[in-house]
C-alpha positions in Angstrom: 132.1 22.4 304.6 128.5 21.0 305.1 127.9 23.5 308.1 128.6 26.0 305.4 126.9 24.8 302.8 124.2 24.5 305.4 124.3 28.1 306.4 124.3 29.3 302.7 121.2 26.9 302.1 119.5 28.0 305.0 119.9 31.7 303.9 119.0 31.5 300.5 116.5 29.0 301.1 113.4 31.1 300.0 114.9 31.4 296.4 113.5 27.8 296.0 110.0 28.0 297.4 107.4 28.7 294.4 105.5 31.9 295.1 101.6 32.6 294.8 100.7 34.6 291.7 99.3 37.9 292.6 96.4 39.8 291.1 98.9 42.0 289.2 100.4 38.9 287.6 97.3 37.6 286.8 96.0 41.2 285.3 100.0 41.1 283.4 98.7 38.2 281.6 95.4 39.6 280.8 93.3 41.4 277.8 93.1 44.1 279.7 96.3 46.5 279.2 94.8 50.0 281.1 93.8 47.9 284.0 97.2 46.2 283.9 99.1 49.3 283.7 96.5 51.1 286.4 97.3 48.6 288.9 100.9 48.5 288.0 101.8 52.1 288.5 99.6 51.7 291.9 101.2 48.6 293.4 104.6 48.5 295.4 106.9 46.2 293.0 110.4 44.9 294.4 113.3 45.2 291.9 117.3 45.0 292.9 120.0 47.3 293.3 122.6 47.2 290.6 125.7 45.8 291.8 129.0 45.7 290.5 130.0 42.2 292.4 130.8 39.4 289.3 129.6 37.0 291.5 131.4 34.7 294.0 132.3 31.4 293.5 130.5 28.8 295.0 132.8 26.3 294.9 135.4 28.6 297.3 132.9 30.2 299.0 133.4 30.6 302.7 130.9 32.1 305.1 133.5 35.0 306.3 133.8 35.4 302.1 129.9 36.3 302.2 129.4 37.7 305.2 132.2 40.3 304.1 130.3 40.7 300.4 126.8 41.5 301.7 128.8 43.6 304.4 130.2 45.7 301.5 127.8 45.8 299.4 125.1 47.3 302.3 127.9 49.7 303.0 127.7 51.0 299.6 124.3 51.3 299.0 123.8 53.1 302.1 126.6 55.9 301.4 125.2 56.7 297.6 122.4 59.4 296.7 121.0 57.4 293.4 121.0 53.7 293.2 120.8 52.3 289.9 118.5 49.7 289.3 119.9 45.7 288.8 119.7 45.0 285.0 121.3 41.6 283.2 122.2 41.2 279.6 120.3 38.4 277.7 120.5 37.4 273.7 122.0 41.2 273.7 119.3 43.0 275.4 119.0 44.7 278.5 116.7 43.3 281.4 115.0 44.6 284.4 113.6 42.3 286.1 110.8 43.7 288.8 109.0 41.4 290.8 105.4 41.8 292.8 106.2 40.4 296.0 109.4 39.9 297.8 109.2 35.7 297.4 109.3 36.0 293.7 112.5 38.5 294.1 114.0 35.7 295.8 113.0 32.6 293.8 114.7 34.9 290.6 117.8 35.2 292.6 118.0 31.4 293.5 117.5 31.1 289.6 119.9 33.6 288.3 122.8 32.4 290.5 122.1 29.0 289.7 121.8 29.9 285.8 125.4 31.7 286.5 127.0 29.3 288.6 128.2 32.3 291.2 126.6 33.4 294.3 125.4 37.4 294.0 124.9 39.9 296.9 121.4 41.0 295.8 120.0 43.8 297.6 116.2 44.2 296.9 114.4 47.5 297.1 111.0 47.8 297.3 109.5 51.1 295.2 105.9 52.3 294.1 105.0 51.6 290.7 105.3 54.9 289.3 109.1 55.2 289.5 109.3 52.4 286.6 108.6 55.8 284.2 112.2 56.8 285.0 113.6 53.2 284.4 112.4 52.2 281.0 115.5 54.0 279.6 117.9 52.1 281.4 116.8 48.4 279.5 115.1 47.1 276.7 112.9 44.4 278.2 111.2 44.6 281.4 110.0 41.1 282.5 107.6 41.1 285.7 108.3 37.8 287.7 111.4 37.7 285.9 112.1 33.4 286.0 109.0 32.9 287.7 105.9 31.2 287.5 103.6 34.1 285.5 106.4 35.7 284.2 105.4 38.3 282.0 107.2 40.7 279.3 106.0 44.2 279.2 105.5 45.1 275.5 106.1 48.2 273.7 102.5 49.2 273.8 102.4 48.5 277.3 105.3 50.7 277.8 103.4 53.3 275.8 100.5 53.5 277.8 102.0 52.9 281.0 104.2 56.4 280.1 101.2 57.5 279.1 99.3 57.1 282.2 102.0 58.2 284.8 103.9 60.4 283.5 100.9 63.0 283.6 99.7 62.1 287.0 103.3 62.5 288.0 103.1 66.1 285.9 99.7 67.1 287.9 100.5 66.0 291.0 
């Protein structure tokens, strides 16, 4: 068992390194809101695929169990037009977590699963700013760094402007 645990350690092992905050984290947390939601809509963000895996259990996990998982769930992915977008219920809300860099994706999963006490099959996806206009409908919160150092909840307003912003460049271009 401890070449397995081993294995799953060493693949999940950037879930527990801390990642560097990023200019668009730092803006998040800001006065600024247009420059925020300006360098938002222009930045590649990393967000998950929605999956409909309840999570594996750690305790009986065996390497075949999640080489078979990630296995499935990549064949899935792969075969559908539309992917829906990875969102968690928490204190009754809807969350969608988006992330500005890939280490920060993985430090949430390392978190989640832990928080859970299962093992998921994330699959993240990495997408231009812009498509978050077409997402805000499927949550209520979106939390940037989700579980991560410089976390940050967009607000309402933010929301607001960022629709504001996009949606008519999307419209003109």
């Amino acid at each position: 068992m401890a070449g397995l645990f081993g294995t799953i350690v060493h693949r999940f092992s950037g879930f527990f390194r801390k990642p560097k905050r990023t200019e668009l984290a730092t803006l998040a947390n800001g006065l600024d809101r247009t420059a925020f939601v300006q360098a938002l809509g222009n930045s590649e963000i990393w967000l998950f695929a929605g999956m409909d895996c309840e999570g594996l259990d750690p305790e009986n996990l065996t390497e075949e169990a999640l080489n078979a998982e990630i296995e499935r769930v990549t064949r899935e992915l792969s075969e559908l037009d539309y992917i829906e977008p990875f969102v968690y219920i928490r204190d009754g809300r809807r969350h969608l977590p988006i992330f500005t860099n890939l280490e920060s994706a993985e430090s949430f999963c390392g978190e989640f699963s832990r928080q859970q006490n299962k093992v998921y099959p994330f699959k993240t996806l990495e997408v231009n700013g812009t498509t978050l206009c077409s997402l805000f409908c499927l949550c209520d919160v979106v939390v940037l760094n989700d579980s991560v150092n410089g976390e940050y909840q967009l607000t309402s307003d933010d929301v607001s402007l960022f629709r504001q912003t996009w949606s008519l460049r999307s419209a003109v271009a």
